[in-house]
mmCIF file of the C-alpha atoms, coordinates in Angstrom:
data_MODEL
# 
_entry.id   MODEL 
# 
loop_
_atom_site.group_PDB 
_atom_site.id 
_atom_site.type_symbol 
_atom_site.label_atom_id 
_atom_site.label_alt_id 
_atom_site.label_comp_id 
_atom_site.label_asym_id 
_atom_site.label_entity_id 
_atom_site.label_seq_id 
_atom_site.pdbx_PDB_ins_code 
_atom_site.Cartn_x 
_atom_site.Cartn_y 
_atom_site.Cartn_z 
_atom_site.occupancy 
_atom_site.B_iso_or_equiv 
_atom_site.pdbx_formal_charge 
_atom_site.auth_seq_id 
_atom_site.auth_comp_id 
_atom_site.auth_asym_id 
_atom_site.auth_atom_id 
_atom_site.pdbx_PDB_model_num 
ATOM 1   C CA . UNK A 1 1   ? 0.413   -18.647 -14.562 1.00 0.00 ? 1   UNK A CA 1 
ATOM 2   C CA . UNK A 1 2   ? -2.465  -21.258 -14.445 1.00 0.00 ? 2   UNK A CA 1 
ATOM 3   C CA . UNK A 1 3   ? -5.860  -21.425 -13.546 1.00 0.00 ? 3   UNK A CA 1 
ATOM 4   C CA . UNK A 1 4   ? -9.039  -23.245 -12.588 1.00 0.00 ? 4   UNK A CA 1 
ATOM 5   C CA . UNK A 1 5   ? -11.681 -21.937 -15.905 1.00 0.00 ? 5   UNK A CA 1 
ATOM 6   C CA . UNK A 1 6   ? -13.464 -19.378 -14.071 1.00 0.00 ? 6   UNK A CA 1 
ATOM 7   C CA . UNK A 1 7   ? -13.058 -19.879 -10.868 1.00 0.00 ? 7   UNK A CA 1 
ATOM 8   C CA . UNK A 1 8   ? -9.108  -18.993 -9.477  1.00 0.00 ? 8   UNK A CA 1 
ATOM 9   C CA . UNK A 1 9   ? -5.847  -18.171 -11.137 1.00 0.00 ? 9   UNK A CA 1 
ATOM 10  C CA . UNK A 1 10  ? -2.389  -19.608 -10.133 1.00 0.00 ? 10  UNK A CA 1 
ATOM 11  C CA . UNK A 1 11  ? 0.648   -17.375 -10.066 1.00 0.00 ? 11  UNK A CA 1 
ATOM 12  C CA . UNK A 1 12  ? 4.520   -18.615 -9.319  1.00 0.00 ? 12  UNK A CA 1 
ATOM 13  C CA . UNK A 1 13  ? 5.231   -17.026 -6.361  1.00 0.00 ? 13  UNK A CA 1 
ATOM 14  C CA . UNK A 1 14  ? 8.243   -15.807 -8.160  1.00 0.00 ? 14  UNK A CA 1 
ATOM 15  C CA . UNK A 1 15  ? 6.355   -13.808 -10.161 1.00 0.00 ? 15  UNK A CA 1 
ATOM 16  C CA . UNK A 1 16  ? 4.171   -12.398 -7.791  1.00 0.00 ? 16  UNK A CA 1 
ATOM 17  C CA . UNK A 1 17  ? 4.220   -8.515  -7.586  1.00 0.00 ? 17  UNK A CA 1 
ATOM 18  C CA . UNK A 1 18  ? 6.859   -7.259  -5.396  1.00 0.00 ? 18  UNK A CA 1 
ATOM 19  C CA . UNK A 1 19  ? 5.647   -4.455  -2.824  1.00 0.00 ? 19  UNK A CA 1 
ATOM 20  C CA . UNK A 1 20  ? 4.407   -1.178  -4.583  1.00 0.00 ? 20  UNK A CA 1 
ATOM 21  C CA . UNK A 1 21  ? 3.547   -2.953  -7.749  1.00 0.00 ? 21  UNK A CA 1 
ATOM 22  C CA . UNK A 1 22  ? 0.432   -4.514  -8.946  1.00 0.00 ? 22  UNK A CA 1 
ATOM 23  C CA . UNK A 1 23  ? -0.116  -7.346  -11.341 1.00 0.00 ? 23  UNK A CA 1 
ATOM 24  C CA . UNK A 1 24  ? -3.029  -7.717  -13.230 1.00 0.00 ? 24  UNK A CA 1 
ATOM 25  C CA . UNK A 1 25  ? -4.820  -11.354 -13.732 1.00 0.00 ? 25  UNK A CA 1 
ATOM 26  C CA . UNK A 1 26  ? -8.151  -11.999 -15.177 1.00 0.00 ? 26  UNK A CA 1 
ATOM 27  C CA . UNK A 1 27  ? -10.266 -14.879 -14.128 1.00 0.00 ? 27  UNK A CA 1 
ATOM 28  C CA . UNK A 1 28  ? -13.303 -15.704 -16.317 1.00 0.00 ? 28  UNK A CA 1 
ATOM 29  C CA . UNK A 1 29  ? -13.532 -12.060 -17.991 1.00 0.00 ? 29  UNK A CA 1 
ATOM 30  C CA . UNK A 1 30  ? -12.553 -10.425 -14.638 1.00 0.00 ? 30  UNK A CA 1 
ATOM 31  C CA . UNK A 1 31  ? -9.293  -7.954  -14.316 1.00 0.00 ? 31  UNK A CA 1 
ATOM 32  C CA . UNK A 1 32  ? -8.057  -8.409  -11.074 1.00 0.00 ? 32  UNK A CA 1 
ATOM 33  C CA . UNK A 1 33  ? -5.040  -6.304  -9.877  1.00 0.00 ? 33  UNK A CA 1 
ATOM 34  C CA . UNK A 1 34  ? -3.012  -8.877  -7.497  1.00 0.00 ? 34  UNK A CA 1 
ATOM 35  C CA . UNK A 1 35  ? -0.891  -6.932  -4.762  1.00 0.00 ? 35  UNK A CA 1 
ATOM 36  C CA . UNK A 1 36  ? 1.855   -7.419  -2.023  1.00 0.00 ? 36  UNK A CA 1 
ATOM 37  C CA . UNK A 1 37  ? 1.888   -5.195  1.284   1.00 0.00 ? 37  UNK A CA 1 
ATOM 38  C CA . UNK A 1 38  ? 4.611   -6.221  3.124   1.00 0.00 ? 38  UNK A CA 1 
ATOM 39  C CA . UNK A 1 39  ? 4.456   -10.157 3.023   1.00 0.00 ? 39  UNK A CA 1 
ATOM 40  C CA . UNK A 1 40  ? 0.876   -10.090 2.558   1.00 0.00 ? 40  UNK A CA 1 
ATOM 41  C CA . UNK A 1 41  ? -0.809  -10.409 -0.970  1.00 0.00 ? 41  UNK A CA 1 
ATOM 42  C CA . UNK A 1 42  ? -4.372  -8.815  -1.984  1.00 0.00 ? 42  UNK A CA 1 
ATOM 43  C CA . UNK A 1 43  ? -6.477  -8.908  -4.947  1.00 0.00 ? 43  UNK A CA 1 
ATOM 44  C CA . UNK A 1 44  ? -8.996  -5.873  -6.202  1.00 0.00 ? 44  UNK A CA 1 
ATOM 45  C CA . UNK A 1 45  ? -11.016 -5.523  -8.896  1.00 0.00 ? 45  UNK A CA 1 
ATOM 46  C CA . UNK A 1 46  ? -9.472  -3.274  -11.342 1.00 0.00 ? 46  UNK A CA 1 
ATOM 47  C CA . UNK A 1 47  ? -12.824 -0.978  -11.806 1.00 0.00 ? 47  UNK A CA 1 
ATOM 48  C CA . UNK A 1 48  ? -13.238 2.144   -9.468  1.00 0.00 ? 48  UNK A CA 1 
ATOM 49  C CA . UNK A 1 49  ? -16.436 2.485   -8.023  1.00 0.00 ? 49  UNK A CA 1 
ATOM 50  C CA . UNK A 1 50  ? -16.815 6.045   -8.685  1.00 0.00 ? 50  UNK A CA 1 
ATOM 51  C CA . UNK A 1 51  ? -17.185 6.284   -13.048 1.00 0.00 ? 51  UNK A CA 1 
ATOM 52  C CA . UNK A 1 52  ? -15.851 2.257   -13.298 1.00 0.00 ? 52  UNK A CA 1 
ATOM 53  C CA . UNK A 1 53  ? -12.280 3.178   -14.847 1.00 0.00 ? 53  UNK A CA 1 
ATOM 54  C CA . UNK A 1 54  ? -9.637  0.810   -14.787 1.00 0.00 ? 54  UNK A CA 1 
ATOM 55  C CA . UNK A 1 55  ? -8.228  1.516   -10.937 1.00 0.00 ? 55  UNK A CA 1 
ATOM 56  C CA . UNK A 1 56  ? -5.062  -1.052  -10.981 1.00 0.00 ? 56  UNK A CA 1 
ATOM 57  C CA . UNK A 1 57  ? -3.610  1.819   -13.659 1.00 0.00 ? 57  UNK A CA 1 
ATOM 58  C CA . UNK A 1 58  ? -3.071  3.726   -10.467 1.00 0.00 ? 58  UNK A CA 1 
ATOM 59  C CA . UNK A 1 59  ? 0.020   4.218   -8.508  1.00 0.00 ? 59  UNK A CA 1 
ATOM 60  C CA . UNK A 1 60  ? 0.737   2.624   -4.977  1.00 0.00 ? 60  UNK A CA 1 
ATOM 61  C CA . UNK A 1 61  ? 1.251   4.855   -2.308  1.00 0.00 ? 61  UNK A CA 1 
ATOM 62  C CA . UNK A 1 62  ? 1.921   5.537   1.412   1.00 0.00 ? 62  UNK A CA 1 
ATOM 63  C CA . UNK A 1 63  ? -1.305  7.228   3.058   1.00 0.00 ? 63  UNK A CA 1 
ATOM 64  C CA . UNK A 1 64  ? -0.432  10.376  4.977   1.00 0.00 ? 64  UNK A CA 1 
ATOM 65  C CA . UNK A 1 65  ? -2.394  11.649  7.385   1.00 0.00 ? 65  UNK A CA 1 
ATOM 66  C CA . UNK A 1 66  ? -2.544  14.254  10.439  1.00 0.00 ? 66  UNK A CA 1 
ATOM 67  C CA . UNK A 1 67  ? -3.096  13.348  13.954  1.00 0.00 ? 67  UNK A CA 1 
ATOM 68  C CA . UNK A 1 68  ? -3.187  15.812  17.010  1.00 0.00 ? 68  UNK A CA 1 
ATOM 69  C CA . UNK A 1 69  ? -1.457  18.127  14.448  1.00 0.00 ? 69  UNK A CA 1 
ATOM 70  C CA . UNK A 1 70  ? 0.987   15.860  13.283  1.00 0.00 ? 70  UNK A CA 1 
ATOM 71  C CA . UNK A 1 71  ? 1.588   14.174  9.844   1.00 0.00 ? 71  UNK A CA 1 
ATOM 72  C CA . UNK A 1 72  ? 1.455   10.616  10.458  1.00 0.00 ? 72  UNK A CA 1 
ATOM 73  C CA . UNK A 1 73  ? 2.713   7.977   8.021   1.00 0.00 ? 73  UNK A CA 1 
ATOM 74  C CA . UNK A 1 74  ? 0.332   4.707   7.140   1.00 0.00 ? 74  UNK A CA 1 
ATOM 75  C CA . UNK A 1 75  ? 1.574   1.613   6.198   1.00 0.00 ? 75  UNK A CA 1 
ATOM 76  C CA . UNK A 1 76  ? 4.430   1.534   3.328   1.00 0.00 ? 76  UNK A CA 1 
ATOM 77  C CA . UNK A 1 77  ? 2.923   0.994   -0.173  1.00 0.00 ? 77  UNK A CA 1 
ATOM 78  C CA . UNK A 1 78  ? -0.833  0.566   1.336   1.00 0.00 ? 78  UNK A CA 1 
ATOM 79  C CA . UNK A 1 79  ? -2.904  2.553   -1.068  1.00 0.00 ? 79  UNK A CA 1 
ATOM 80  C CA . UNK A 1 80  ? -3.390  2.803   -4.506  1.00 0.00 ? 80  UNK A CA 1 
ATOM 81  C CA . UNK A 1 81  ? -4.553  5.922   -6.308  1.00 0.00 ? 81  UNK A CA 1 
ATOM 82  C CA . UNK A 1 82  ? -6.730  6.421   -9.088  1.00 0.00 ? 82  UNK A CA 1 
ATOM 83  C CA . UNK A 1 83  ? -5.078  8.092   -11.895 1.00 0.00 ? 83  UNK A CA 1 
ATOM 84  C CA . UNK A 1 84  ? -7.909  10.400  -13.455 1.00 0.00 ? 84  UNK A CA 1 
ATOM 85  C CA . UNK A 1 85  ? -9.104  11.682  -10.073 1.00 0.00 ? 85  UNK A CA 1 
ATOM 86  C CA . UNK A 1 86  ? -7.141  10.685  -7.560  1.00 0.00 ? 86  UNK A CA 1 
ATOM 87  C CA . UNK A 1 87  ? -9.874  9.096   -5.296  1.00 0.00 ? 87  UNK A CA 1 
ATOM 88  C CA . UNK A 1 88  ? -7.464  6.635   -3.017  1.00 0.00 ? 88  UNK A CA 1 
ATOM 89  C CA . UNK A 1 89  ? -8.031  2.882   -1.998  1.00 0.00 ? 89  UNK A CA 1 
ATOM 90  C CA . UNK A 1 90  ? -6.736  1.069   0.996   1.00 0.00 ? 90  UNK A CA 1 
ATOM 91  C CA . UNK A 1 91  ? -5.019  -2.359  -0.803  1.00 0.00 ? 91  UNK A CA 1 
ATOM 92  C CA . UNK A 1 92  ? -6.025  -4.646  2.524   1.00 0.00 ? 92  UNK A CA 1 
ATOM 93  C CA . UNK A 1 93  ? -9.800  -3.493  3.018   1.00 0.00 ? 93  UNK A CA 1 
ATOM 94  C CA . UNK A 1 94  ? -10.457 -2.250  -0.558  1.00 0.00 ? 94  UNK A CA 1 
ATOM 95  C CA . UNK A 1 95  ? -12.095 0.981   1.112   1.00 0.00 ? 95  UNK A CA 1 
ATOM 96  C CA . UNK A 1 96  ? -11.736 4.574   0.008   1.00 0.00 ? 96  UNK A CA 1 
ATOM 97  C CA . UNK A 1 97  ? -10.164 6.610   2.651   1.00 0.00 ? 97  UNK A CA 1 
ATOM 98  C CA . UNK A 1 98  ? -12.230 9.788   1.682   1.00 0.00 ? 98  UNK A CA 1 
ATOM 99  C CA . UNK A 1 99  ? -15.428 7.534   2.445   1.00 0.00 ? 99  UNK A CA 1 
ATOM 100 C CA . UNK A 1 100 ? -15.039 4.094   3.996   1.00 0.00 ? 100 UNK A CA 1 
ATOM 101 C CA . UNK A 1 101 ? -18.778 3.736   2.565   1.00 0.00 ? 101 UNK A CA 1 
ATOM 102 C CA . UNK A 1 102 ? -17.671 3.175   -0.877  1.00 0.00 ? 102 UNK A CA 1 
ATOM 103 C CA . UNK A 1 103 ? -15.620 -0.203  -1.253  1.00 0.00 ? 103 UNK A CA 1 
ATOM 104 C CA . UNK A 1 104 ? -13.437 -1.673  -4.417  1.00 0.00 ? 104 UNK A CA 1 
ATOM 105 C CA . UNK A 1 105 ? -14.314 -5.622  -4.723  1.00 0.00 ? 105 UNK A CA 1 
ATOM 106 C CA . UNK A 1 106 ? -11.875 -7.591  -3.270  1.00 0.00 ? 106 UNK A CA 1 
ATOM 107 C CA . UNK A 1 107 ? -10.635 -11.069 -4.340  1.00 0.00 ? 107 UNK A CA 1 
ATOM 108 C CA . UNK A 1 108 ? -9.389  -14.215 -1.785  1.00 0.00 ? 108 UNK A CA 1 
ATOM 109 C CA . UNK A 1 109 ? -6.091  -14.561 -1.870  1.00 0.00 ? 109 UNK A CA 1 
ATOM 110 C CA . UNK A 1 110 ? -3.704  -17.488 -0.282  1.00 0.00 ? 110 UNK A CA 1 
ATOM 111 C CA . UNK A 1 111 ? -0.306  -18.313 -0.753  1.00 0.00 ? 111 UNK A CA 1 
ATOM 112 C CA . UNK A 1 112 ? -0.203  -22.094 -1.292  1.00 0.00 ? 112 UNK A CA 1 
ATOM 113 C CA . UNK A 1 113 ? 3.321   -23.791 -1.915  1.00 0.00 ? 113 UNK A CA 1 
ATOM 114 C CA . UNK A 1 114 ? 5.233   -22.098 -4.379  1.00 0.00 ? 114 UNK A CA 1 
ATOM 115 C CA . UNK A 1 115 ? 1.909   -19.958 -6.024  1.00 0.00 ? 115 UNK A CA 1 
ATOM 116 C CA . UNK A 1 116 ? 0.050   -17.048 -5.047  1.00 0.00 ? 116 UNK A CA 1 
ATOM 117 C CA . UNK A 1 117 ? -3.460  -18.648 -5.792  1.00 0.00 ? 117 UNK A CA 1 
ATOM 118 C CA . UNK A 1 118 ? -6.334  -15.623 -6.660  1.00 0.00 ? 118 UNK A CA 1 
ATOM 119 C CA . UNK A 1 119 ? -10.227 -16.877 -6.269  1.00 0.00 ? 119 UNK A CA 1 
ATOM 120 C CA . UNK A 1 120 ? -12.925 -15.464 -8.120  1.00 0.00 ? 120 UNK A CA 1 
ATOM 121 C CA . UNK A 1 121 ? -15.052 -16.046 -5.015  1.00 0.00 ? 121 UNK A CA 1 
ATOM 122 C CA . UNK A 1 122 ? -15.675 -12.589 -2.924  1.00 0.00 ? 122 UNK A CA 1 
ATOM 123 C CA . UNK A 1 123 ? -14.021 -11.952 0.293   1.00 0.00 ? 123 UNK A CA 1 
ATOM 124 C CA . UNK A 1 124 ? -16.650 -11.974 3.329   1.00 0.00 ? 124 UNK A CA 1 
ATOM 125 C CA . UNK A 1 125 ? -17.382 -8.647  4.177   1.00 0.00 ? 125 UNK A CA 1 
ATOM 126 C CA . UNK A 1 126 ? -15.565 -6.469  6.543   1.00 0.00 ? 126 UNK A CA 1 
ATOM 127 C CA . UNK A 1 127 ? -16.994 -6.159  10.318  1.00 0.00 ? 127 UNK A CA 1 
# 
């Protein structure tokens, strides 16, 4: 692993997270958990907005939901959960599904060559 001081971090893509793990990078004092959903790769901020505990600690999950009275599976290994209270985080959008007000930082992320390459620079904003 490599990086740019303070500004991106450069991980093989060999040993990139498979799906339903996270690994955690730091870029200039910043713990960033670095995801895969399917082939895609994300990067949070490992701090939960609701008391600021370490969320990458958490497990990845499948959201579950129920539509027109049916349970309804989300996207395979989509979420994570917070350990302590078990507040849950879309990986993709970095938005809590019990209040898409509150938002976890997210990180850019692009695959270039053979590295998963993490920026310190914020995502824009979801519409």
């Amino acid at each position: 692993m490599s990086a740019l001081p303070g500004r991106e971090v450069r991980v093989p893509l060999g040993d990139a997270p498979s799906e339903g793990c996270v690994r955690i990078v730091e870029i200039d004092g910043h713990r960033i958990g670095l995801y895969r959903v399917g082939d895609a790769f994300f990067a949070l901020a490992d701090r939960c907005p609701h008391r600021g505990a370490p969320l990458c600690a958490g497990s990845v999950a499948t959201a579950v939901e129920v539509r027109d009275g049916a349970v309804v599976l989300g996207t395979q290994n989509s979420i994570v959960r917070r350990p302590w209270h078990k507040w849950e985080f879309d990986i993709a959008t970095g938005r809590a599904l019990s209040d898409e007000r509150l938002r976890v930082r997210r990180y850019d992320v692009q695959v270039r060559g053979d590295e998963v390459v993490v920026s310190r620079d914020r995502r824009d904003p979801l519409a």
